[in-house]
mmCIF entry with sequence, helices, sheets and N, C-alpha, C, O atoms, coordinates in Angstrom:
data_MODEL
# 
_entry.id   MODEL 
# 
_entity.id                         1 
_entity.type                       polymer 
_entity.pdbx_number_of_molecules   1 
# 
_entity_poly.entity_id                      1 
_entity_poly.type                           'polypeptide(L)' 
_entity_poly.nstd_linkage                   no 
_entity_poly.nstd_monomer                   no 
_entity_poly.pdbx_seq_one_letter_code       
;(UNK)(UNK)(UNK)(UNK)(UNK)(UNK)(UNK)(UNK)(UNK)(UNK)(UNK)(UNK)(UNK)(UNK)(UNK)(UNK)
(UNK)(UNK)(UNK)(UNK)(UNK)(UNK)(UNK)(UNK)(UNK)(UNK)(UNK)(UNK)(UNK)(UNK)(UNK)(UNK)
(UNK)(UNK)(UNK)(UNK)(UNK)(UNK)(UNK)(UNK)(UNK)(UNK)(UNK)(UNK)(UNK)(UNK)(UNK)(UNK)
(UNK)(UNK)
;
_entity_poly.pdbx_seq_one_letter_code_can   XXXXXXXXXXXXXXXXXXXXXXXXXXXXXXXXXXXXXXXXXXXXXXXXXX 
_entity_poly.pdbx_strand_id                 A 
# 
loop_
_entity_poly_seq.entity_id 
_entity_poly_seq.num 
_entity_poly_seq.mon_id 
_entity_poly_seq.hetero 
1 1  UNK n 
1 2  UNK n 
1 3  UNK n 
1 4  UNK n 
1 5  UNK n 
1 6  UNK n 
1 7  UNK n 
1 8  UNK n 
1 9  UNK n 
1 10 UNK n 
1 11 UNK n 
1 12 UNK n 
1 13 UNK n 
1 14 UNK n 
1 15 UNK n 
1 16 UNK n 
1 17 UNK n 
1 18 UNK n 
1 19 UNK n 
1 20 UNK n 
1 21 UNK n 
1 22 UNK n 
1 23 UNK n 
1 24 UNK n 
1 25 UNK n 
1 26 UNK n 
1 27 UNK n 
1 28 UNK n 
1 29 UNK n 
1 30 UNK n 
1 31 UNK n 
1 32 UNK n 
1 33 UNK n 
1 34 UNK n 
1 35 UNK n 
1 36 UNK n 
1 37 UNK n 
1 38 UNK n 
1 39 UNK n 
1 40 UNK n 
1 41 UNK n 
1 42 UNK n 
1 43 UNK n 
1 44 UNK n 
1 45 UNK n 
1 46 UNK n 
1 47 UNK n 
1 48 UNK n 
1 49 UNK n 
1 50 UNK n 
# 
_struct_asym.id          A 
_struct_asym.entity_id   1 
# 
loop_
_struct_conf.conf_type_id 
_struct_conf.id 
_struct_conf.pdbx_PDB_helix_id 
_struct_conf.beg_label_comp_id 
_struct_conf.beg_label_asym_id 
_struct_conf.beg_label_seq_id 
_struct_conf.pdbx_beg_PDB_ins_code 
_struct_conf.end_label_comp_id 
_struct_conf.end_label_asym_id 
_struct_conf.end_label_seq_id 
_struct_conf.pdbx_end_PDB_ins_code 
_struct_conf.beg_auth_comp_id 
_struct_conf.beg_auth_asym_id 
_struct_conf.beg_auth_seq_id 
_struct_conf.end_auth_comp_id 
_struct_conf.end_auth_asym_id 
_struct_conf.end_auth_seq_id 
_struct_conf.pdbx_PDB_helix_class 
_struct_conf.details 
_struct_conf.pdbx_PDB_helix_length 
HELX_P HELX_P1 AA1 UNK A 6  ? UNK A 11 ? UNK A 6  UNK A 11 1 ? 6 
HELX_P HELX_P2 AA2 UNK A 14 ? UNK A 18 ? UNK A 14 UNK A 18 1 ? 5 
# 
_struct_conf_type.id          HELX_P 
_struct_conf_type.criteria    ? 
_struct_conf_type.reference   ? 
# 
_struct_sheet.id               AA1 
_struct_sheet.type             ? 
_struct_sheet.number_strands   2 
_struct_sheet.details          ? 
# 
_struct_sheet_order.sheet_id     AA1 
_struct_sheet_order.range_id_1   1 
_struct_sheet_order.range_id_2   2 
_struct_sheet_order.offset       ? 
_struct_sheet_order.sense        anti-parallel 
# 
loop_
_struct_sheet_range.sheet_id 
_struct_sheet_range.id 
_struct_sheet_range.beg_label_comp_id 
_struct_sheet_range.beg_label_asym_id 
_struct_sheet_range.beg_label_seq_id 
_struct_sheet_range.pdbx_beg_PDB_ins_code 
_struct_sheet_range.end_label_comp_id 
_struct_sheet_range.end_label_asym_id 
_struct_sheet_range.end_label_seq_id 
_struct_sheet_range.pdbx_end_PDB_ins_code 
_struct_sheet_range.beg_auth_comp_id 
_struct_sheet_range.beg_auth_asym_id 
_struct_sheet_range.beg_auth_seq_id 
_struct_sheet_range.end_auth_comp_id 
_struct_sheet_range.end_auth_asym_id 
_struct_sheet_range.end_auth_seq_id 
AA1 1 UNK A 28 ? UNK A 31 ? UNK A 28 UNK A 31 
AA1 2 UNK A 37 ? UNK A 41 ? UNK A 37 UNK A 41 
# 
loop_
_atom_site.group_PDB 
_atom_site.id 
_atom_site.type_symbol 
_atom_site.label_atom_id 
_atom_site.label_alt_id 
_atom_site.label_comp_id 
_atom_site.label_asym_id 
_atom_site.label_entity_id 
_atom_site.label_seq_id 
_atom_site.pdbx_PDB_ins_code 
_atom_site.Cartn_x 
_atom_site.Cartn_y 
_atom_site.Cartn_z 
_atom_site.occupancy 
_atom_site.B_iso_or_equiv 
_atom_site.pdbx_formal_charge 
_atom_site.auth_seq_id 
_atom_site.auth_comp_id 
_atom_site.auth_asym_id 
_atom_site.auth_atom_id 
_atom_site.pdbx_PDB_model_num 
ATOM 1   N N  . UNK A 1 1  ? 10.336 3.026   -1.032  1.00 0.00 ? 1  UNK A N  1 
ATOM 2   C CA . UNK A 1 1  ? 10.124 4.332   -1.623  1.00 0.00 ? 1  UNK A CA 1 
ATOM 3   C C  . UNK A 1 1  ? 9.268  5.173   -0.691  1.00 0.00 ? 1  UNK A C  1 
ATOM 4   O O  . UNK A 1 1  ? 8.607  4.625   0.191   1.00 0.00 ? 1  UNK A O  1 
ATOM 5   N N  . UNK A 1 2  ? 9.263  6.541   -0.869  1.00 0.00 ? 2  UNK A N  1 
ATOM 6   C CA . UNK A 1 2  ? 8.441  7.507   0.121   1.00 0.00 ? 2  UNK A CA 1 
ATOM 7   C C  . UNK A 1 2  ? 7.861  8.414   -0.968  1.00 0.00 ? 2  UNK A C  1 
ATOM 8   O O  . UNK A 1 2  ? 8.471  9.043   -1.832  1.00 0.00 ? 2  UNK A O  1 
ATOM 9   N N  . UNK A 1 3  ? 6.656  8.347   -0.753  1.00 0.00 ? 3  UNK A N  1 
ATOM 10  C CA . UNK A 1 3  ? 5.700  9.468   -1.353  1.00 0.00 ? 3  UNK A CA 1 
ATOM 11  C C  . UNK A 1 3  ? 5.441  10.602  -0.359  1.00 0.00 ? 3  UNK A C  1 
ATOM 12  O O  . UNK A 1 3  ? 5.580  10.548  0.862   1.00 0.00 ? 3  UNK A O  1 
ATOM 13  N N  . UNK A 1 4  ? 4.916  11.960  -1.332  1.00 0.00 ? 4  UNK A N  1 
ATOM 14  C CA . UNK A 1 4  ? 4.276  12.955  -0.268  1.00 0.00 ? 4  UNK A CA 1 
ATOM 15  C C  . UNK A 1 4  ? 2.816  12.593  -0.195  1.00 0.00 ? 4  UNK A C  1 
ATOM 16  O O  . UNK A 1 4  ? 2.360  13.557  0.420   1.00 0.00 ? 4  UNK A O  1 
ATOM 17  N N  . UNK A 1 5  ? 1.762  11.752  -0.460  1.00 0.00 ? 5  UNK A N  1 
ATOM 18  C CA . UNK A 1 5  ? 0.905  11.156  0.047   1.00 0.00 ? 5  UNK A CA 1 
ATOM 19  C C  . UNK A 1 5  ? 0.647  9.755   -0.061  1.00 0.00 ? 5  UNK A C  1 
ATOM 20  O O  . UNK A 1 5  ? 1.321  9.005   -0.767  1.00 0.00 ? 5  UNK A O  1 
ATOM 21  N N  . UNK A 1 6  ? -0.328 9.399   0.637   1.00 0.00 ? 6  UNK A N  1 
ATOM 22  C CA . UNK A 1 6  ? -1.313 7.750   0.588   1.00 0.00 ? 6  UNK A CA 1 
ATOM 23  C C  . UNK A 1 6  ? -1.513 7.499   -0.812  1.00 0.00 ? 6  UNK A C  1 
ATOM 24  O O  . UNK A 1 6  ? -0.815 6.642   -1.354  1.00 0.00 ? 6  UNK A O  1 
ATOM 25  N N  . UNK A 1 7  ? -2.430 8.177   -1.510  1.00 0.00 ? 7  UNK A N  1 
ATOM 26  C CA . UNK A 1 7  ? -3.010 8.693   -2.441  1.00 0.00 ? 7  UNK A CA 1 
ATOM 27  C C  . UNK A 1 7  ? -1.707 8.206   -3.998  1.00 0.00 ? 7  UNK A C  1 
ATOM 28  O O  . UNK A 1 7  ? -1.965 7.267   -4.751  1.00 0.00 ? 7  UNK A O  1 
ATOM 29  N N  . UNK A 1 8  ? -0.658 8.916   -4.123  1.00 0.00 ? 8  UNK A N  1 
ATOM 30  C CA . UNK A 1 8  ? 0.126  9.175   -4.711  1.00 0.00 ? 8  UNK A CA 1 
ATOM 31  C C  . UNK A 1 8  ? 1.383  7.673   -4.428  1.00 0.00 ? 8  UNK A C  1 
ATOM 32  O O  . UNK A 1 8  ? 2.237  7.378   -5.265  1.00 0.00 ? 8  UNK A O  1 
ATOM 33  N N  . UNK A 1 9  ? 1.227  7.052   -3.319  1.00 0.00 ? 9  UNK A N  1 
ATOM 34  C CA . UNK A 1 9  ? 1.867  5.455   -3.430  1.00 0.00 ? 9  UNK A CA 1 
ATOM 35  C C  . UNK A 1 9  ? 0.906  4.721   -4.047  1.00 0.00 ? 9  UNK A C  1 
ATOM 36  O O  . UNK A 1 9  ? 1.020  4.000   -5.038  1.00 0.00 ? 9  UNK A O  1 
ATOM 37  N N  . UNK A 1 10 ? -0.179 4.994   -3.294  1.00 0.00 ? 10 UNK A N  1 
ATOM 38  C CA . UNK A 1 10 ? -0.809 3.713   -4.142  1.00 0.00 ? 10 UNK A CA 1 
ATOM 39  C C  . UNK A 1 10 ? -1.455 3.681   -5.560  1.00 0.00 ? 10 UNK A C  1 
ATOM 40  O O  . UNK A 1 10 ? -2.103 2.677   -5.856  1.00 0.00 ? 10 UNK A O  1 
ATOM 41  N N  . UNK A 1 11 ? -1.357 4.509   -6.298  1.00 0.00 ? 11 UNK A N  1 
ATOM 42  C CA . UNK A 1 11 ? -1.647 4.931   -7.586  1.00 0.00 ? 11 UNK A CA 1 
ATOM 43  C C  . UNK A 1 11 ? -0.361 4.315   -7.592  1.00 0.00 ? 11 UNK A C  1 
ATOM 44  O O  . UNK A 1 11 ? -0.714 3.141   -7.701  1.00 0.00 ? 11 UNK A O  1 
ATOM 45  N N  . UNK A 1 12 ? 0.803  4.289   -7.554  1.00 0.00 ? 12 UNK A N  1 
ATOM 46  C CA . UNK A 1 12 ? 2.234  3.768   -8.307  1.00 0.00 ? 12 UNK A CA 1 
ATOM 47  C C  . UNK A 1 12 ? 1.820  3.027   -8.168  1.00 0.00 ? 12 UNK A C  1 
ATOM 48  O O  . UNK A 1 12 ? 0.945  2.833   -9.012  1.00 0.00 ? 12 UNK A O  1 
ATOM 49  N N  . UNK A 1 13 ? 1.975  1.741   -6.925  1.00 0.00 ? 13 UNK A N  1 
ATOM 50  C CA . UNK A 1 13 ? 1.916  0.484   -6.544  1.00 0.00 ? 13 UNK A CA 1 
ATOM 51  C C  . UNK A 1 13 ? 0.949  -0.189  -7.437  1.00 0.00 ? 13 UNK A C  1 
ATOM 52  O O  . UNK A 1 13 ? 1.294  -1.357  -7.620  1.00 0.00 ? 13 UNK A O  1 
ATOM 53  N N  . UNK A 1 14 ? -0.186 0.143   -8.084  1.00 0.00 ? 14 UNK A N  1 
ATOM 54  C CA . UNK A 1 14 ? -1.535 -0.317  -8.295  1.00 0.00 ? 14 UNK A CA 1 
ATOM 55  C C  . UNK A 1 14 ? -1.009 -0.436  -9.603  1.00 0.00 ? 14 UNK A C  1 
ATOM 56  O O  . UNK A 1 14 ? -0.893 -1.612  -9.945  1.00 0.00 ? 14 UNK A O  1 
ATOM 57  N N  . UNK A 1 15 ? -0.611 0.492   -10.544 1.00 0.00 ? 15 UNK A N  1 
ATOM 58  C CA . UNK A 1 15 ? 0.024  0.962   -11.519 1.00 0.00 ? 15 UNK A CA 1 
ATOM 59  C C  . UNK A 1 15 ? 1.324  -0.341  -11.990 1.00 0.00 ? 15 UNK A C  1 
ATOM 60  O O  . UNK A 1 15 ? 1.310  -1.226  -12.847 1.00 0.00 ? 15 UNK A O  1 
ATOM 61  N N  . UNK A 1 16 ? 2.222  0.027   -11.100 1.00 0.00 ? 16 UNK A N  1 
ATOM 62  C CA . UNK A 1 16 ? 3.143  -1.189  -11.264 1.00 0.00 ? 16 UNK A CA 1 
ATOM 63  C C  . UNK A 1 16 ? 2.696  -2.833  -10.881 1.00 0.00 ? 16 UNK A C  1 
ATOM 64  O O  . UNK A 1 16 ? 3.303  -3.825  -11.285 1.00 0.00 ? 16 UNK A O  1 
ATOM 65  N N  . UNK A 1 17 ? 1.656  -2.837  -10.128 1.00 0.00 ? 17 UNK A N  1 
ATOM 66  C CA . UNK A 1 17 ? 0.991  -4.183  -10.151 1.00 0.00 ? 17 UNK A CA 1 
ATOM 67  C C  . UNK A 1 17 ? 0.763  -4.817  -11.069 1.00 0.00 ? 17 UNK A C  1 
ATOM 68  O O  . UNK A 1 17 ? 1.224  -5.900  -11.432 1.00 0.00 ? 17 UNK A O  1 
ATOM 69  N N  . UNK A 1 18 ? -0.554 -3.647  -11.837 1.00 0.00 ? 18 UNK A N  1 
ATOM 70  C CA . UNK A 1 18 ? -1.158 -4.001  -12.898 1.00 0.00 ? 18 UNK A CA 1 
ATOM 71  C C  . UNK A 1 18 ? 0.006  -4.427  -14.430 1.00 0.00 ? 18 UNK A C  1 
ATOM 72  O O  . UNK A 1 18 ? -0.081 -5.509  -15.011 1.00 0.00 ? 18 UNK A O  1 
ATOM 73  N N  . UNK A 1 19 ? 0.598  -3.780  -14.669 1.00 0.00 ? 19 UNK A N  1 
ATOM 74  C CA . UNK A 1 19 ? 2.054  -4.287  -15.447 1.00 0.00 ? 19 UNK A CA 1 
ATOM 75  C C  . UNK A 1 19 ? 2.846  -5.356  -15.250 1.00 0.00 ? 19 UNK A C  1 
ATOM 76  O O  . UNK A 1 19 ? 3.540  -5.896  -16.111 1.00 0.00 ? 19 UNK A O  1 
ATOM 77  N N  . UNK A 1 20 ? 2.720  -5.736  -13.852 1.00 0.00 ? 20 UNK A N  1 
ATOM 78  C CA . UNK A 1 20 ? 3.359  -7.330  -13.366 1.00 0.00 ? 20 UNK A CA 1 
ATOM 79  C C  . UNK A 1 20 ? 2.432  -8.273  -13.698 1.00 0.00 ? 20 UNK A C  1 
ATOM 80  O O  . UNK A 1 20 ? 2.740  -9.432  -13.974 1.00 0.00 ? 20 UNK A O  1 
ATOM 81  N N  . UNK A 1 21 ? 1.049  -7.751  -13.689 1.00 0.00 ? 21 UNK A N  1 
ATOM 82  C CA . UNK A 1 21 ? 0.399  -9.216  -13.489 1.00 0.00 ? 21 UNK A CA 1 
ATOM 83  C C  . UNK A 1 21 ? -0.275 -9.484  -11.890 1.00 0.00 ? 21 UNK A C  1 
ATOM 84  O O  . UNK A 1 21 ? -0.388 -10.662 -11.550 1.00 0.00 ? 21 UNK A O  1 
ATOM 85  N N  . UNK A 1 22 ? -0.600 -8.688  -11.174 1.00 0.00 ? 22 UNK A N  1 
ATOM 86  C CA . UNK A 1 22 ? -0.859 -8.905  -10.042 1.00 0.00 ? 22 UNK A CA 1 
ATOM 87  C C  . UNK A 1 22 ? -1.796 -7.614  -9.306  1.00 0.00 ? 22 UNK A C  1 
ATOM 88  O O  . UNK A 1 22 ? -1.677 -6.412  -9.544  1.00 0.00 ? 22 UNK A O  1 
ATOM 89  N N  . UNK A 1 23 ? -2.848 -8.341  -8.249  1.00 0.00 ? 23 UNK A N  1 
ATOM 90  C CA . UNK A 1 23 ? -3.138 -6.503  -8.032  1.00 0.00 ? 23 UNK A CA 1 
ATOM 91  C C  . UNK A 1 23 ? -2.819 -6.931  -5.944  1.00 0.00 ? 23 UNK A C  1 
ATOM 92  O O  . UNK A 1 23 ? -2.440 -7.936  -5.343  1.00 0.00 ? 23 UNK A O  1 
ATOM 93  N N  . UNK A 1 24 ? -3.215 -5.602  -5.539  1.00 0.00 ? 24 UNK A N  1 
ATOM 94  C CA . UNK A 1 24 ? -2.896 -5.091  -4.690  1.00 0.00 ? 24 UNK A CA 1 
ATOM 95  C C  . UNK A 1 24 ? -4.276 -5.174  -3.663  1.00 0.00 ? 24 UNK A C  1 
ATOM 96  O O  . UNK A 1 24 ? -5.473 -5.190  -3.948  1.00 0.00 ? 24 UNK A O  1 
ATOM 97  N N  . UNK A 1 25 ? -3.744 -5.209  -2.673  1.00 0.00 ? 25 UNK A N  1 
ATOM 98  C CA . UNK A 1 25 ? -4.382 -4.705  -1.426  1.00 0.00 ? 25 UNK A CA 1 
ATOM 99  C C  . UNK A 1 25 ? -4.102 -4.441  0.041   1.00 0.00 ? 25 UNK A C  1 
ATOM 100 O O  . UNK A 1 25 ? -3.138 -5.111  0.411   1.00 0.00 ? 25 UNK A O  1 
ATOM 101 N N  . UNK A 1 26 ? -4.618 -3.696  0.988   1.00 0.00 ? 26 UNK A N  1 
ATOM 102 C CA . UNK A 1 26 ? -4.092 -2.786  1.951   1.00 0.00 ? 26 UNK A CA 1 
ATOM 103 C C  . UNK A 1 26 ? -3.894 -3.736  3.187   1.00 0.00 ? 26 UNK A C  1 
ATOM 104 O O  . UNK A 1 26 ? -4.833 -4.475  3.480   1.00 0.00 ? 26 UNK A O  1 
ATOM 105 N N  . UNK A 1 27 ? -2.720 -3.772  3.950   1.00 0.00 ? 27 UNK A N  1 
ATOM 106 C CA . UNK A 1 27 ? -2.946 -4.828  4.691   1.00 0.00 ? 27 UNK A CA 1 
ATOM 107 C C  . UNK A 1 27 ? -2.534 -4.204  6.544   1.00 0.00 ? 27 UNK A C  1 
ATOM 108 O O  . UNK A 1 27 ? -2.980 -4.677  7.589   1.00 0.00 ? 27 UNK A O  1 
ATOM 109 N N  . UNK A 1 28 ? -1.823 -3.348  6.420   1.00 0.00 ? 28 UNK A N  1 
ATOM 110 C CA . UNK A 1 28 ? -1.822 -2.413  7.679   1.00 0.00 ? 28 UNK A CA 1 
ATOM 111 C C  . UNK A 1 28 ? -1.532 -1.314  7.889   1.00 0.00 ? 28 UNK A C  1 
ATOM 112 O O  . UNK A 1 28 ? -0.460 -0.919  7.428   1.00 0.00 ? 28 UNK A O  1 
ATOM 113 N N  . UNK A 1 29 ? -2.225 -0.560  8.527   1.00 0.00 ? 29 UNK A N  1 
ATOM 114 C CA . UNK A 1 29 ? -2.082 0.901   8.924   1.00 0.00 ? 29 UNK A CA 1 
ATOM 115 C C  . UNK A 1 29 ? -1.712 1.492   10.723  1.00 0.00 ? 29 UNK A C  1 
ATOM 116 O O  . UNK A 1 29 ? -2.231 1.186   11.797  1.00 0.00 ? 29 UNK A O  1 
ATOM 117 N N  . UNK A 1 30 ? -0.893 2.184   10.458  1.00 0.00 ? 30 UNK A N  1 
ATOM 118 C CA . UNK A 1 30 ? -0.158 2.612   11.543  1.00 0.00 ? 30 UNK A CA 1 
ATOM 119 C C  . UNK A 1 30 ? -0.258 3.983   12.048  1.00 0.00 ? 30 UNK A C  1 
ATOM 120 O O  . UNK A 1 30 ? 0.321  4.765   11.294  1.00 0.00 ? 30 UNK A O  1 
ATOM 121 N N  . UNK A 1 31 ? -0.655 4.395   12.798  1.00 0.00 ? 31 UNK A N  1 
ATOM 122 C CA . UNK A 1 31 ? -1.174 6.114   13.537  1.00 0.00 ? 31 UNK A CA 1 
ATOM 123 C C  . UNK A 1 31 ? -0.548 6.525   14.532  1.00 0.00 ? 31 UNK A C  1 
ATOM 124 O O  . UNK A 1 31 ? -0.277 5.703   15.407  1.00 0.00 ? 31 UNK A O  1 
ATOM 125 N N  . UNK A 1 32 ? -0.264 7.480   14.639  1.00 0.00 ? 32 UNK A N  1 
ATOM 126 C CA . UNK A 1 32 ? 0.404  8.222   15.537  1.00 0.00 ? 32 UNK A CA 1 
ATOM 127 C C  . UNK A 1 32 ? -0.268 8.335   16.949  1.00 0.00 ? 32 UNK A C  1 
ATOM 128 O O  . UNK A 1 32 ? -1.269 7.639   17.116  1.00 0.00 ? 32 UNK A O  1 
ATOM 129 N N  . UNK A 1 33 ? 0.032  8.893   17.684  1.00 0.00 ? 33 UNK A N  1 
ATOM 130 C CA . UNK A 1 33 ? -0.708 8.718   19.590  1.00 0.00 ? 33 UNK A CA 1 
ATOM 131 C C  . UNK A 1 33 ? -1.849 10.086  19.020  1.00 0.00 ? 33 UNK A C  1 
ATOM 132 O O  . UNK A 1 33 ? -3.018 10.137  19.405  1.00 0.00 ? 33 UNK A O  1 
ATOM 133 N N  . UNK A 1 34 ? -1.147 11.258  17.926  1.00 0.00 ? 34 UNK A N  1 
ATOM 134 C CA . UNK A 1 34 ? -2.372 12.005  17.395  1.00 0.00 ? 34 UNK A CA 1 
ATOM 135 C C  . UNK A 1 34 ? -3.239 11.580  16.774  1.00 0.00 ? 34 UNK A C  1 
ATOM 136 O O  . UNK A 1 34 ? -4.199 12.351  16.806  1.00 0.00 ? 34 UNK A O  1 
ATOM 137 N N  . UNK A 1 35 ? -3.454 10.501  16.055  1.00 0.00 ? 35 UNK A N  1 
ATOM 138 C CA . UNK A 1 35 ? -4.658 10.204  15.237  1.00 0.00 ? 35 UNK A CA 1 
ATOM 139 C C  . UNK A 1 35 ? -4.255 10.156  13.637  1.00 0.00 ? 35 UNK A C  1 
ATOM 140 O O  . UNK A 1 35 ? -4.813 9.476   12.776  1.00 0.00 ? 35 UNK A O  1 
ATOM 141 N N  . UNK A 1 36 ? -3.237 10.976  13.478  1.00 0.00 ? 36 UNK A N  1 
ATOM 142 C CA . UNK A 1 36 ? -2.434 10.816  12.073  1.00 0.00 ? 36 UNK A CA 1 
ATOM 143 C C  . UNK A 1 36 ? -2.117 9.915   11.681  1.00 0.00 ? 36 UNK A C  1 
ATOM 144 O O  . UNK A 1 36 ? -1.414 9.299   12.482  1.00 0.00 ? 36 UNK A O  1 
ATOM 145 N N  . UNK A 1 37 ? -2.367 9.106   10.150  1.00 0.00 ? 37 UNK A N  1 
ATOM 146 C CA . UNK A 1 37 ? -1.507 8.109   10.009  1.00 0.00 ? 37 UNK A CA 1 
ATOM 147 C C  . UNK A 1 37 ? -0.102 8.106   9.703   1.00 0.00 ? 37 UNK A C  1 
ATOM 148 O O  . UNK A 1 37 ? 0.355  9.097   9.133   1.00 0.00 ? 37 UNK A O  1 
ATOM 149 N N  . UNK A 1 38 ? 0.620  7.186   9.981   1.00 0.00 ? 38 UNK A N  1 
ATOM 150 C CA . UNK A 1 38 ? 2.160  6.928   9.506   1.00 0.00 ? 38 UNK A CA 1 
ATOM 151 C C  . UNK A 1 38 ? 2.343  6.522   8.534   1.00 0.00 ? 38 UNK A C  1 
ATOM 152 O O  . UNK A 1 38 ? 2.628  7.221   7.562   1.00 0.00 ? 38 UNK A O  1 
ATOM 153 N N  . UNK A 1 39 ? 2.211  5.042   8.507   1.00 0.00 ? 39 UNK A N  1 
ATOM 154 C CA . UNK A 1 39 ? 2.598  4.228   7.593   1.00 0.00 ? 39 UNK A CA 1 
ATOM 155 C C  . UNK A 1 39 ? 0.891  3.493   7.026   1.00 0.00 ? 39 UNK A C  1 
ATOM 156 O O  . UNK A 1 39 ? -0.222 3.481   7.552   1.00 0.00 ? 39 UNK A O  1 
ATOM 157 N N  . UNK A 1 40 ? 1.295  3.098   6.068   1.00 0.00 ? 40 UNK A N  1 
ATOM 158 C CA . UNK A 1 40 ? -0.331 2.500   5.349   1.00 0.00 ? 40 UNK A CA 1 
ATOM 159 C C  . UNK A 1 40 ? 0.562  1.615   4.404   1.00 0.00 ? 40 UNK A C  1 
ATOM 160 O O  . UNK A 1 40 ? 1.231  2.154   3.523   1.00 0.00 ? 40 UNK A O  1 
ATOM 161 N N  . UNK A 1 41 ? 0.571  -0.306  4.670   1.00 0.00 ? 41 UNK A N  1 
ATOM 162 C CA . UNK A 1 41 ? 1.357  -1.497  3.890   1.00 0.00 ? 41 UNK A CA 1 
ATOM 163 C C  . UNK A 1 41 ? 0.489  -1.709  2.688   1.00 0.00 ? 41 UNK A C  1 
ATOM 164 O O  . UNK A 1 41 ? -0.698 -1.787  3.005   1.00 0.00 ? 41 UNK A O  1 
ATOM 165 N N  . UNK A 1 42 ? 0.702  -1.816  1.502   1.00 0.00 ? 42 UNK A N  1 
ATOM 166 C CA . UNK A 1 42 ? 0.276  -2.493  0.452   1.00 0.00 ? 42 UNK A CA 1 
ATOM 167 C C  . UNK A 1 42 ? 0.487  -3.800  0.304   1.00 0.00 ? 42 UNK A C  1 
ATOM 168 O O  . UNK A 1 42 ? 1.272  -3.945  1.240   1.00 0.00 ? 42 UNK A O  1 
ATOM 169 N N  . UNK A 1 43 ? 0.379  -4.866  -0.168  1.00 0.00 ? 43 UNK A N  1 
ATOM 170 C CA . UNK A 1 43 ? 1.042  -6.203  -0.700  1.00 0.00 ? 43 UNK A CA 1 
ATOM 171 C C  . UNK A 1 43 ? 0.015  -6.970  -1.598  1.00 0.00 ? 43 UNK A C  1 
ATOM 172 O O  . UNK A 1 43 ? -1.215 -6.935  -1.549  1.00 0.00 ? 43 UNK A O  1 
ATOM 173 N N  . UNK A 1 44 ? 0.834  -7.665  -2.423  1.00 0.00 ? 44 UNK A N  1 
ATOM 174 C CA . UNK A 1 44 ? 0.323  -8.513  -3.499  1.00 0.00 ? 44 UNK A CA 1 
ATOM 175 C C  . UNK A 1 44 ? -1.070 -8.851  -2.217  1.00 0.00 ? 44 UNK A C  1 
ATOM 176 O O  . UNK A 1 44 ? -1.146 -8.782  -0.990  1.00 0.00 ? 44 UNK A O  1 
ATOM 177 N N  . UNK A 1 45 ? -2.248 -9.327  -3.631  1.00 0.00 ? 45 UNK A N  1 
ATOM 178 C CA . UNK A 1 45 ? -3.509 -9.744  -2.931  1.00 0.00 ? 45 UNK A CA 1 
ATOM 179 C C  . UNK A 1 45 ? -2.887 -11.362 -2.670  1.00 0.00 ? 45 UNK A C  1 
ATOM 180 O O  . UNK A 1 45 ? -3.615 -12.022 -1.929  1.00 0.00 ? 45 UNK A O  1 
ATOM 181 N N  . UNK A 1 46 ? -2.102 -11.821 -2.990  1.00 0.00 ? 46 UNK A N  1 
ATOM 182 C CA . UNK A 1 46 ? -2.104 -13.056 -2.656  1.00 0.00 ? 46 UNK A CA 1 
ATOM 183 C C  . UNK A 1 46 ? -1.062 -13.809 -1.077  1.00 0.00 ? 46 UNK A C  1 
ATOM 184 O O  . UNK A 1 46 ? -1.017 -14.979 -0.697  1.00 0.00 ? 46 UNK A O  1 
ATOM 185 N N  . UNK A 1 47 ? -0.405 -12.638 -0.530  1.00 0.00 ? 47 UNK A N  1 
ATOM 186 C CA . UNK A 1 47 ? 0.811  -12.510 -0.012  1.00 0.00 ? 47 UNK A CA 1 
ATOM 187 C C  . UNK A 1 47 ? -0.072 -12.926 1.158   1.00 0.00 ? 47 UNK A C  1 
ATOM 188 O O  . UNK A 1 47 ? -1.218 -12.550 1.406   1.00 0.00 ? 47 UNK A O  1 
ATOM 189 N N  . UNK A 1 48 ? 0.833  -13.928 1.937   1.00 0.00 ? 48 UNK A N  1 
ATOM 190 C CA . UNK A 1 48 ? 0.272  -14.393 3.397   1.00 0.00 ? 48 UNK A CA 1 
ATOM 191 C C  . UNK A 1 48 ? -1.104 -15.679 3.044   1.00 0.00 ? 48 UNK A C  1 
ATOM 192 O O  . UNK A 1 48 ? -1.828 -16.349 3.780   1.00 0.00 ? 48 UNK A O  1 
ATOM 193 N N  . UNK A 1 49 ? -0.986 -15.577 1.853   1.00 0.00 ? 49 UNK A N  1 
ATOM 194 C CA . UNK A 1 49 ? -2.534 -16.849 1.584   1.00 0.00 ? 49 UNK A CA 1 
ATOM 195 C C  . UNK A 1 49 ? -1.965 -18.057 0.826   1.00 0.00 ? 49 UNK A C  1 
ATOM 196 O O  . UNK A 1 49 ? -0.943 -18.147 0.145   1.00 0.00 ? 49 UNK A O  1 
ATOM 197 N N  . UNK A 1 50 ? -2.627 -18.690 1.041   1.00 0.00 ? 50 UNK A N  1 
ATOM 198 C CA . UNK A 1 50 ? -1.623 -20.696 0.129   1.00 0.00 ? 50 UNK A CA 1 
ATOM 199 C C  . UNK A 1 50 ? -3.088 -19.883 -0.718  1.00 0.00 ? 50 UNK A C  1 
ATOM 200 O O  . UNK A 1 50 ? -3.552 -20.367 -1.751  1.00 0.00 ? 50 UNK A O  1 
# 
């Protein structure tokens, strides 16, 4: 999905977490050669951990 901000995904994501059963946290961010960000990853807090 694409939002018009950071702000406005992760309010969904956090949102639909919380209704699954699961919460969230930020795991990479991506910037432009300007300093802008691109992309900003969410994923389950448990994703990548035994």
């Amino acid at each position: 999905m694409q939002f018009l901000s950071i702000e406005d995904g992760l309010k969904f994501y956090k949102t639909y977490a919380e209704a699954c059963g699961f919460n969230v946290r930020k795991a990479t961010t991506t910037k432009s050669e300007k300093g802008d960000m691109d992309f900003e990853y969410f994923l389950c807090n448990k994703a990548s951990f035994k």
